[in-house]
C-alpha positions as CSV (number, residue, x, y, z in Angstrom):
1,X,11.7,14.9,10.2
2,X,10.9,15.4,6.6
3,X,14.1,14.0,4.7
4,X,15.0,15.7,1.4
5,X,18.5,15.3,0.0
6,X,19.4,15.0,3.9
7,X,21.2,11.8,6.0
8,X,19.9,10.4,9.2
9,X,22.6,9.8,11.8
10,X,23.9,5.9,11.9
11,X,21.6,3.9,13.7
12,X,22.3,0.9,15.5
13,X,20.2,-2.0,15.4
14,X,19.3,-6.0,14.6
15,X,18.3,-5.5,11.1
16,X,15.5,-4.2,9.7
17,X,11.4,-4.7,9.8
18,X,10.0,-4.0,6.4
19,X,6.5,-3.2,6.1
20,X,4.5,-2.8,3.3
21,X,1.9,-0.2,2.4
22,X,0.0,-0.1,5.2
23,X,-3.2,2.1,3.9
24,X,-4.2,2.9,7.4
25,X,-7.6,5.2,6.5
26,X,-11.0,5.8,8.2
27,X,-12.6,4.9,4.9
28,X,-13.5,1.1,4.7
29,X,-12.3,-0.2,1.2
30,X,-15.1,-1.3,-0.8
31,X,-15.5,-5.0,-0.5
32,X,-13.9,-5.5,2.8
33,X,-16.9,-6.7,5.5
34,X,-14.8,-5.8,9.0
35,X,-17.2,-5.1,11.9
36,X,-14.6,-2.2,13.2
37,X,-13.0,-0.5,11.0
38,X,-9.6,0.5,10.7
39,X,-8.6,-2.2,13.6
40,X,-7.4,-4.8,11.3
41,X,-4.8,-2.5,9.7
42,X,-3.8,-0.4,14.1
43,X,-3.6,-4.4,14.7
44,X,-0.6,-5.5,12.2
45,X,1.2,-2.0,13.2
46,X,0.6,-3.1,16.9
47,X,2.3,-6.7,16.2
48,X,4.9,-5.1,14.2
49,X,5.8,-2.7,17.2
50,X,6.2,-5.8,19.1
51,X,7.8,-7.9,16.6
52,X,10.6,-4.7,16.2
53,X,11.1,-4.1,19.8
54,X,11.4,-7.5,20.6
55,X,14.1,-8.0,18.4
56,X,15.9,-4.7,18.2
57,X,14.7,-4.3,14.2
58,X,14.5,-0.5,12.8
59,X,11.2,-0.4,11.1
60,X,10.9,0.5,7.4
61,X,7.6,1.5,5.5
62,X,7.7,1.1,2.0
63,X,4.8,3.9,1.3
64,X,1.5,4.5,1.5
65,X,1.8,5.0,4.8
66,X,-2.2,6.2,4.5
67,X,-4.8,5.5,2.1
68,X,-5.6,9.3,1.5
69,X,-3.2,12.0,1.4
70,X,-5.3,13.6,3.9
71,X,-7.0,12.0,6.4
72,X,-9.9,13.7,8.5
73,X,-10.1,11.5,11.0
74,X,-8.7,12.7,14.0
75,X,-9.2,10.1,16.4
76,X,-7.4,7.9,13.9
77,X,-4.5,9.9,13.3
78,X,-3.6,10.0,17.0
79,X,-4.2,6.5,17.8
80,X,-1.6,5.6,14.8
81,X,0.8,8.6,16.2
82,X,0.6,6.5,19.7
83,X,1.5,3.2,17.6
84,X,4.4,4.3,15.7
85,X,5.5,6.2,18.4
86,X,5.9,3.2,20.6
87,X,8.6,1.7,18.1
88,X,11.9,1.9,19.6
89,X,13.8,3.4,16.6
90,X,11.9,5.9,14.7
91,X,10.0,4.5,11.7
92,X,11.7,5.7,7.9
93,X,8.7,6.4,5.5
94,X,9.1,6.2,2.2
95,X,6.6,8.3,0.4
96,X,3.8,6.9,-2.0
97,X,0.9,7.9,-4.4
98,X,-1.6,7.5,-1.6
99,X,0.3,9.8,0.5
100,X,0.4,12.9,-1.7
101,X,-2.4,15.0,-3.1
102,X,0.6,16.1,-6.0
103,X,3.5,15.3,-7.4
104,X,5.8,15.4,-4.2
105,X,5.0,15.7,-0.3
106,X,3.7,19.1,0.3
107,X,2.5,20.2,3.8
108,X,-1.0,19.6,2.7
109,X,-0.4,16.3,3.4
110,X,-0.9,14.4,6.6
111,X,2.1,12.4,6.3
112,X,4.3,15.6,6.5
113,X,2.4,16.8,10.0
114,X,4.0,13.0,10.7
115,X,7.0,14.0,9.6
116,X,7.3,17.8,10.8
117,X,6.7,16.3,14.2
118,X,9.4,13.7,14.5
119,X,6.7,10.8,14.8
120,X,8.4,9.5,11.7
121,X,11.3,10.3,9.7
122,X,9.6,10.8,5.5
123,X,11.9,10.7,2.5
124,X,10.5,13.2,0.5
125,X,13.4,13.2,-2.1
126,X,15.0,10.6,-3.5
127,X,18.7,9.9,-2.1
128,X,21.0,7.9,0.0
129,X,19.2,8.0,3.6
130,X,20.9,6.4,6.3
131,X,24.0,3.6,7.3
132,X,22.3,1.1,9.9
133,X,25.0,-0.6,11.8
134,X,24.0,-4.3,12.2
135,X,26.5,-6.3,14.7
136,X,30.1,-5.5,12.7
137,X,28.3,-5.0,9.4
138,X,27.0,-1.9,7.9
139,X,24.0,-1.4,5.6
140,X,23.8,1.6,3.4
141,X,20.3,2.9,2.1
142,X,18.6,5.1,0.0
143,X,15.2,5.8,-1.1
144,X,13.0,7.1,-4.3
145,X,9.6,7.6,-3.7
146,X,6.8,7.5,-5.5
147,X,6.8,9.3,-9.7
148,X,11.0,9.9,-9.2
149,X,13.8,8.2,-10.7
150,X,15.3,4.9,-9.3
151,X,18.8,6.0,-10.0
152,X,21.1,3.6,-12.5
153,X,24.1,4.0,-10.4
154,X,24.3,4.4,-6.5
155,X,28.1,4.1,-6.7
156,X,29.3,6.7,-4.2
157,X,26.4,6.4,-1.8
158,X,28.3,5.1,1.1
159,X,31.6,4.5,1.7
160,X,32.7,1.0,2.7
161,X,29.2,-0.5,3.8
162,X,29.1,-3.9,3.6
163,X,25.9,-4.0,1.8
164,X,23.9,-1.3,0.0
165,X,20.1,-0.9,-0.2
166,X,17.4,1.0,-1.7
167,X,13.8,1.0,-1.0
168,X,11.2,1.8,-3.8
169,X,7.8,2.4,-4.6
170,X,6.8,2.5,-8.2
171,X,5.4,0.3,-10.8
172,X,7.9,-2.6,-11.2
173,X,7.3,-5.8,-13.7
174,X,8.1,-8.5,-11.6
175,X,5.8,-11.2,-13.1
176,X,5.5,-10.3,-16.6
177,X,4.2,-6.7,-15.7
178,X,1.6,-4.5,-17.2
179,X,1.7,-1.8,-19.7
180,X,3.8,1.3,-18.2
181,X,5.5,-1.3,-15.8
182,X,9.4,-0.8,-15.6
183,X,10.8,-4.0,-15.9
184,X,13.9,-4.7,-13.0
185,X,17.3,-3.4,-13.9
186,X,20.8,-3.4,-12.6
187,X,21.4,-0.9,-10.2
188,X,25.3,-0.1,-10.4
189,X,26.6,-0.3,-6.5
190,X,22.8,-1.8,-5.4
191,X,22.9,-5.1,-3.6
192,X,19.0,-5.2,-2.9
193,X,16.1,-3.7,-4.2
194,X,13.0,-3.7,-2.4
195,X,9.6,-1.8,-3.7
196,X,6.1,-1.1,-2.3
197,X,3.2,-0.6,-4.5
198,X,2.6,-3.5,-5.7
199,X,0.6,-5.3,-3.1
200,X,0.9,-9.0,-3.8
201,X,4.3,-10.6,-2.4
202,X,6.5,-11.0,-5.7
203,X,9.1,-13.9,-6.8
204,X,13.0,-12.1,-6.6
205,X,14.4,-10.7,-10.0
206,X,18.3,-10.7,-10.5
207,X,19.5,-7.9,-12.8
208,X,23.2,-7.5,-12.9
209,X,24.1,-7.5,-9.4
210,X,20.8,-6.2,-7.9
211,X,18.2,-8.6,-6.1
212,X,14.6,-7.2,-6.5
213,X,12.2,-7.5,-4.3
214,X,8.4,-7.2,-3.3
215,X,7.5,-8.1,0.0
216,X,3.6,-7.3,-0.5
217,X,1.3,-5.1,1.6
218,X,0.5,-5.9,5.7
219,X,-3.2,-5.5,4.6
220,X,-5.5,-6.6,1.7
221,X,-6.9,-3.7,0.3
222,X,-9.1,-5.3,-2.8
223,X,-10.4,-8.8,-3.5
224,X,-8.1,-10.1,-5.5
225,X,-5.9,-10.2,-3.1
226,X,-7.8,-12.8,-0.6
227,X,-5.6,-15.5,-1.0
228,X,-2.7,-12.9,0.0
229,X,-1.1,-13.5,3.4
230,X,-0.1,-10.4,5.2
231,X,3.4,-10.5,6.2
232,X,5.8,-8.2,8.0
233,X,10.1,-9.0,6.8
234,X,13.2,-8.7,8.4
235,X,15.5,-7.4,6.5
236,X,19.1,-9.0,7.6
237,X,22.7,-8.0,7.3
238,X,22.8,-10.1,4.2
239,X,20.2,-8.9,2.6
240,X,17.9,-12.0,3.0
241,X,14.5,-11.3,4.2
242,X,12.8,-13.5,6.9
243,X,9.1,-13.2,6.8
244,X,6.6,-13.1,10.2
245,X,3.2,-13.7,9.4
246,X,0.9,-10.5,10.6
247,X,-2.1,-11.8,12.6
248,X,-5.5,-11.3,10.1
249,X,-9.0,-13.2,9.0
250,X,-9.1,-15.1,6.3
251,X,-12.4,-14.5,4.9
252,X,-12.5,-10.6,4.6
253,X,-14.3,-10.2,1.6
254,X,-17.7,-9.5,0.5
255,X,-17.8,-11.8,-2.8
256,X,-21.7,-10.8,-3.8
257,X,-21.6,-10.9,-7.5
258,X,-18.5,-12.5,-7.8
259,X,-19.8,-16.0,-7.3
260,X,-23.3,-16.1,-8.1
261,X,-26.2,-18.6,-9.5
262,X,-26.8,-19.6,-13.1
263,X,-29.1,-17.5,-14.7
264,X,-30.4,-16.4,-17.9
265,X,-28.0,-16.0,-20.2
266,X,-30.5,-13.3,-22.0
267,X,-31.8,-11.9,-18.9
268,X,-28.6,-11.2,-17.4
269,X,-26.8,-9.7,-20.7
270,X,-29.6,-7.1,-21.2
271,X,-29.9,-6.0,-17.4
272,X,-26.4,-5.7,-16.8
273,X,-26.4,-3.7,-20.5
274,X,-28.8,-1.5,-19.0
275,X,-26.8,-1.1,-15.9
276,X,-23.4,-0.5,-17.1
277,X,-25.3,2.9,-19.4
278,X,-26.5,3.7,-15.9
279,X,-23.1,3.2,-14.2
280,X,-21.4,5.1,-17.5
281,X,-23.4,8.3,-17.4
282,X,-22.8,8.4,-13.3
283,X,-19.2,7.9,-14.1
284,X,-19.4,10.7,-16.8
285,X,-21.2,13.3,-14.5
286,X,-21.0,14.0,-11.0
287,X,-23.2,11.3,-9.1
288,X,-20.8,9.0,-7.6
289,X,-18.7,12.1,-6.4
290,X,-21.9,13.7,-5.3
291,X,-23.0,10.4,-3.1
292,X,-18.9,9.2,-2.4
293,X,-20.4,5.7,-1.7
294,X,-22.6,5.4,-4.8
295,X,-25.6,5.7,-2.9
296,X,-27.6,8.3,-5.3
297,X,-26.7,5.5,-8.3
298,X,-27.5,2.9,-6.0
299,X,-31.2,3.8,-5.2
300,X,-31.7,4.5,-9.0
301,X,-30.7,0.9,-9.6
302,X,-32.6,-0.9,-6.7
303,X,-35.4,0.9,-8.2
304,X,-35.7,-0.4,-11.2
305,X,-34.4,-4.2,-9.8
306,X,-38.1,-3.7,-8.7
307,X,-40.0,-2.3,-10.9
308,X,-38.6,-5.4,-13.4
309,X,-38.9,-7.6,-10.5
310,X,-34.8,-8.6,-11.7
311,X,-33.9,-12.1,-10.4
312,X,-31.8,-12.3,-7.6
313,X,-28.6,-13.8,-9.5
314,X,-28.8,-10.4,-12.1
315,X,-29.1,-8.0,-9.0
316,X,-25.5,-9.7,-7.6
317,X,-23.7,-9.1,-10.9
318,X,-25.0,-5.3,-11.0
319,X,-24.2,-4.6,-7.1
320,X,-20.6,-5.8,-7.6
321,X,-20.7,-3.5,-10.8
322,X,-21.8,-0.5,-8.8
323,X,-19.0,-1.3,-5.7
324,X,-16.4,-1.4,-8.1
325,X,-17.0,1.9,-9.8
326,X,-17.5,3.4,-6.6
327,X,-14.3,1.9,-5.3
328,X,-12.4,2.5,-7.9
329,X,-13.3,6.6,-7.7
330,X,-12.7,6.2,-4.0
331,X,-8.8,5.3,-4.8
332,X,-8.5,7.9,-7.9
């Protein structure tokens, strides 16, 4: 169901299995090189099914649940519908920017078919959720999704949980941050904090009484995450988080242009000059959106490589160029 302002029923259960941004699309991200495409992603899912079913967890997903608010592949959606399915306690879905075409979950959005159809239960608004009844302990939590407030004070939320979380998915300064980062507060009534988003696993802030905490994604999305390892976390009564390593390659990346041959210092300024106007004016009319993968750009470039007969090292520098600013309109 879609959850807005509305409490789940107590569930019983082991704890909790956290999982981080999954991104499941039929879109490849830009510099990854799998052969099949999206099993890596329906793999970790399928281990955490078994990793929650073997030990009675209740699975959490911090967000961006999918990579595209809508996703046209089919095939794919029904193959993830079979995986989350097959969890024994309905997944809760927090919702994040990937997941929504606006500002909040509309039913233009594949997530809310999800949702709608009891495959998943999405928190569409943030508020206190659900009391999880671990052995003789209770755990209260709430959720804010994406572009809402992370209340101040969640005093009230419960009554007499032994521990109260909230789960998060927004633009947090854990290590030093980044302009328009919030920096981690104290969340009156808040024992834990944990947040999506940010896809790199993040060291624990105290502030006040409130542990924050970024687990990371379950799959590496962009290359500067390659030295990331993709982990799924229990989430215990105590609010200490066990991770379980998610089965994945290590050497995902394409890393043409980002390790390359000395060349020219000359040669190389003035081609990739002549590159980056090429990749501005694309950027500043309509060619990468015509092309979606860059490939109208891309045949403009390879031309001239050989009309100037460019050297090799040169040509590396400009491709990654080109894959970035195609990847990065692929994720606006």
């Amino acid at each position: 169901m879609i959850l807005s302002g509305d409490r789940l029923q107590p569930v019983a259960c082991n704890g909790l299995l956290v999982i981080g941004d999954p991104h499941v699309g039929s879109r490849r991200p830009g510099r990854r090189k799998d052969v099949i495409w999206p099993q890596a992603v329906l793999g970790k899912l399928e281990r955490c099914v078994a990793i929650a079913n073997e030990r009675g967890l209740a699975p959490v997903i911090l967000g961006d649940l999918f990579d595209r608010p809508v996703e046209p592949d089919e095939a794919l959606k029904n193959q993830l519908i079979r995986i989350l399915k097959s969890f024994r306690h309905r997944p809760l879905v927090n919702v994040g920017n990937h997941d929504i075409q606006h500002m909040t979950l509309t039913d233009s959005d594949t997530l809310a078919l999800l949702g709608l159809c009891d495959v998943v239960d999405v928190v569409a608004a943030s508020a206190p959720v659900v009391e999880f009844h671990i052995g003789t302990r209770r755990l209260g939590v709430g959720m804010t999704p994406y572009g809402q407030a992370i209340p101040t004070n969640a005093c009230g939320s419960f009554t007499g949980v032994d521990l109260h979380a909230w789960f998060t998915h927004h633009d947090i300064a854990f290590d030093g941050g980044y302009p328009g980062a919030v920096p981690p507060f104290a969340v009156e009534g808040c024992d834990v904090l944990i947040n999506g988003h940010i896809h790199k696993t993040q060291k624990a802030v105290m502030a006040g009484r409130t542990r924050w905490l970024n687990p990371g994604n379950i799959n590496r999305q962009s290359v500067d995450l390659a030295d990331h390892v993709p982990r799924a976390w229990i989430l215990d009564a105590s609010g200490e988080l066990e991770a379980r390593e998610l089965p994945h390659e290590r050497n995902v990346f394409d890393l043409t242009g980002r390790i390359v041959e000395a060349a020219d210092g000359g040669v190389v300024a003035r081609e990739v000059e002549s590159a980056f106007v090429t990749l501005l004016q694309a950027e500043s009319s309509t060619e990468l959106k015509r092309s979606g993968d860059g490939s109208i750009v891309r045949d403009e470039i390879e031309a001239r490589f050989a009309e100037d007969n460019t050297p090799d090292a040169v040509r590396a520098i400009v491709r990654s160029l080109l894959s970035e600013a195609v990847e990065r309109h692929a994720q606006s």
